[in-house]
N, C-alpha and C positions, 0 to 999 in steps of 0.2 A: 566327067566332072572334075576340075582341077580343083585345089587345096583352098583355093581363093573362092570359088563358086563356093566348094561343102561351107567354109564360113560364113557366107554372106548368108546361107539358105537357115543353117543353125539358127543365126542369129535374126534372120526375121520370121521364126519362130514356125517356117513352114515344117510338115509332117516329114518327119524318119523315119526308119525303121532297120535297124542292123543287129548285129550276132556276136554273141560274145564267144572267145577264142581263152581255152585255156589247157590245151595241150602244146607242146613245143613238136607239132608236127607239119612245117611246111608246106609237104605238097597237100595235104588237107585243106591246109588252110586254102592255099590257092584257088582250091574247085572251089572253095566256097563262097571265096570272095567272088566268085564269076556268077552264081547264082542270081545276082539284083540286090543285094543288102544297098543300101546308101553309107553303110561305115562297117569296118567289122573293131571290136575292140580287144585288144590283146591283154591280157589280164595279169600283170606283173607281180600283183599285191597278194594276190591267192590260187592263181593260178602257176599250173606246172613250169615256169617259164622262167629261165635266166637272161641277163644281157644277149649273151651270142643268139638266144633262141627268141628274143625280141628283137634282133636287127633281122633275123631269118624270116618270121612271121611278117614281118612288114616290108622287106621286102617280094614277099610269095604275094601277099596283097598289089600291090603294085604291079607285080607282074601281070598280074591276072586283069588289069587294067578298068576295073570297076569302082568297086568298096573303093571311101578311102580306110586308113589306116590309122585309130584311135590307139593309144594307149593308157589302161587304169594305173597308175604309178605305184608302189610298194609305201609312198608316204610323200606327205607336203613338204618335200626340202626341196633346195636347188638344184644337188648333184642328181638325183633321181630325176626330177623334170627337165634338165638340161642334155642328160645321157638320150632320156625318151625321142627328145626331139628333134635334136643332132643325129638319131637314126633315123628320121624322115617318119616321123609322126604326123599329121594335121593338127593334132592338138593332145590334150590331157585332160583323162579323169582323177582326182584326186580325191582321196578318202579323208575321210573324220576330219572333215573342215567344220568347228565350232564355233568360233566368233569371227566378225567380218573384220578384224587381224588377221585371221589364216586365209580368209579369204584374199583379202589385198596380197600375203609373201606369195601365193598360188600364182596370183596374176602376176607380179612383177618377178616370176622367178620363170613365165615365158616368154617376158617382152627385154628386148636390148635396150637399154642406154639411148636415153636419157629415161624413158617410161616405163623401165624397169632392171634389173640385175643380170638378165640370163646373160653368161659370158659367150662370147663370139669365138663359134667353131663348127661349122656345118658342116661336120664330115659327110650325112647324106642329106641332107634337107637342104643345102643349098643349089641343090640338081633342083628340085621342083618348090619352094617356095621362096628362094632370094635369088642370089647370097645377099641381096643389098636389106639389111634389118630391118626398114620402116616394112618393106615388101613381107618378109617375114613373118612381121607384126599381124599386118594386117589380116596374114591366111592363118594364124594359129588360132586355137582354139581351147578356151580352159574352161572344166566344167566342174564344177566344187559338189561333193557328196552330205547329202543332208543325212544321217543315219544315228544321232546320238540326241539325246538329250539336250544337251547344249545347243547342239547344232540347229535342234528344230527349235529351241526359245528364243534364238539367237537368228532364224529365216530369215527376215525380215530387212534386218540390216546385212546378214548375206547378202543375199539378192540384189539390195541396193550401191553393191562396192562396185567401184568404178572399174571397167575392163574387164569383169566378170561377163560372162558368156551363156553359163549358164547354170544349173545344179543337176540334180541328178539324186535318184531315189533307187536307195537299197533294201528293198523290202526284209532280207533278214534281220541285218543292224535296224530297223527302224522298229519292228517288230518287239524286238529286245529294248529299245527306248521307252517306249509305253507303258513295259510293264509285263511283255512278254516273258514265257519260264521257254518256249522254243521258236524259232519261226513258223509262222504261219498259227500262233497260238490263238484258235478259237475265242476264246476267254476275254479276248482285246482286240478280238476285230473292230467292235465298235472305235476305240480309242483310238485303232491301225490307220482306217478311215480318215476320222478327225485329222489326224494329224498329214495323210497324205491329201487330204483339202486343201488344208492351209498352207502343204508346201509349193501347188499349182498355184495358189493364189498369190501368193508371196510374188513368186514367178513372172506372172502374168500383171500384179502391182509397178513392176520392175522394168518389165519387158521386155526379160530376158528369156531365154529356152530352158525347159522342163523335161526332163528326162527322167523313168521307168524303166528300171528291169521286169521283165514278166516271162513267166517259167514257161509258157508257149506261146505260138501265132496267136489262139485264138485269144489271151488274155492281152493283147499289145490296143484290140481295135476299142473297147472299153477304157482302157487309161488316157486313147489318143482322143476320144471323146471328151473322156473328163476334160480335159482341156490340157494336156500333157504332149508336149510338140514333138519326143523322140521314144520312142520305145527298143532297147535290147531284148532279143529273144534268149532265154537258158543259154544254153554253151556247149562246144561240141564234145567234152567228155559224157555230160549228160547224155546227148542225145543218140552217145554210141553205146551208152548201154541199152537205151532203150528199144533202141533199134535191133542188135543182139536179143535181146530179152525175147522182141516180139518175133523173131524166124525163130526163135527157139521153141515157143508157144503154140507158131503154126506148123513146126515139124513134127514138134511130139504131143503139141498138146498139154502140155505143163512146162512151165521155169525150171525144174526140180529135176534132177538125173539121176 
């Protein structure tokens, strides 16, 4: 699947499912992108991962000739989203987007001139999505993160900014929005709910794509019911301990040495 199909599929809201990437270790990533993900996303914002080790990771994706190649950016500015994608991104997730102001600089900080500001320099994205801009355009992909207060009063005209692609739900920040004291706070599940409704709806008002993080497979096929077009699985540092944990469990029979 080329960078021009993943968007086209994004964006008319058919089912994903891909893996979030938040070690800087290449050949990992590779195997993993071979797996079947439809995207893997490299996690700049909080994950272990620098420049060199997001050109690295997306490259290893690429190689691995499956997964495309998301990246969560460290923040909504230019140089951030422009570095991301000049390494041969598909597209961008972008956090703590709260009014459809941030929404709109989001969008026009991936599209070139005239329909938006990204300056022109495809060190690797012009191997597979241009070099010629409108081409560009049309394969990138920006997905605005709903997780704040703001952000979720403010859905609505999210959703409705032009060129937007689609949003994306951070169950821990959104958790803490409501009124949460930790993620995954008991206490405001109900509220957690509420508000991850309205952000599918908002969404689906829009007719743009809806994206969920969820902490395993099995919670990805519930959200894609709800009506939620992309679901990310947890991430490969998580799942290296867990994985650890459990031969340790089945060697000795306890975690604990």
């Amino acid at each position: 699947m080329s960078a021009a199909e993943f968007a086209r599929e994004l964006r008319a809201r058919e089912e994903l499912v891909g893996y979030w990437i938040a070690l800087d270790a290449p050949a990992a990533t590779e195997r993993i992108a071979r797996v079947g993900y439809d995207y893997l996303v490299v996690d700049v914002q909080h994950g272990l991962i620098g420049h060199s080790g997001m050109i690295n990771a997306l490259l290893a994706i690429d190689a691995a000739g499956g997964a495309k190649g998301l990246v969560r950016v460290a923040a909504n500015e230019p140089s951030g989203i422009g570095h991301a994608l000049d390494a041969g991104a598909a597209g961008v997730i972008v956090p703590l987007v709260d009014t459809p102001e941030d929404a709109a600089a989001a969008v026009e900080a991936t599209r070139y001139p005239p329909r938006g500001r990204r300056s022109y320099g495809p060190m690797r994205s012009g191997l597979r999505v241009g070099p010629r801009p409108i081409e560009a355009d049309e394969s990138t992909v920006v997905v605005a993160m709903i997780e704040t207060a703001q952000g979720l009063a403010n859905v609505r005209e999210i959703c409705a900014t032009p060129g937007l692609d689609g949003v994306y739900v951070g169950p821990a920040d959104l958790c803490l929005a409501v009124g949460g004291a930790f993620p995954g706070d008991p206490d405001v599940a109900e509220e957690f709910e509420v508000a991850v409704e309205t952000i599918q709806s908002a969404a689906a008002e829009a007719g743009i794509a809806a994206g969920f993080h969820v902490s395993d497979g099995e919670g990805a096929g519930p959200r894609l019911a709800q009506g939620y077009t992309f679901a990310s699985i947890s991430c490969d540092l998580v799942h290296l301990e867990a994985a650890a944990t459990g031969h340790l469990r089945a060697a000795t029979g306890s975690a604990q040495r």
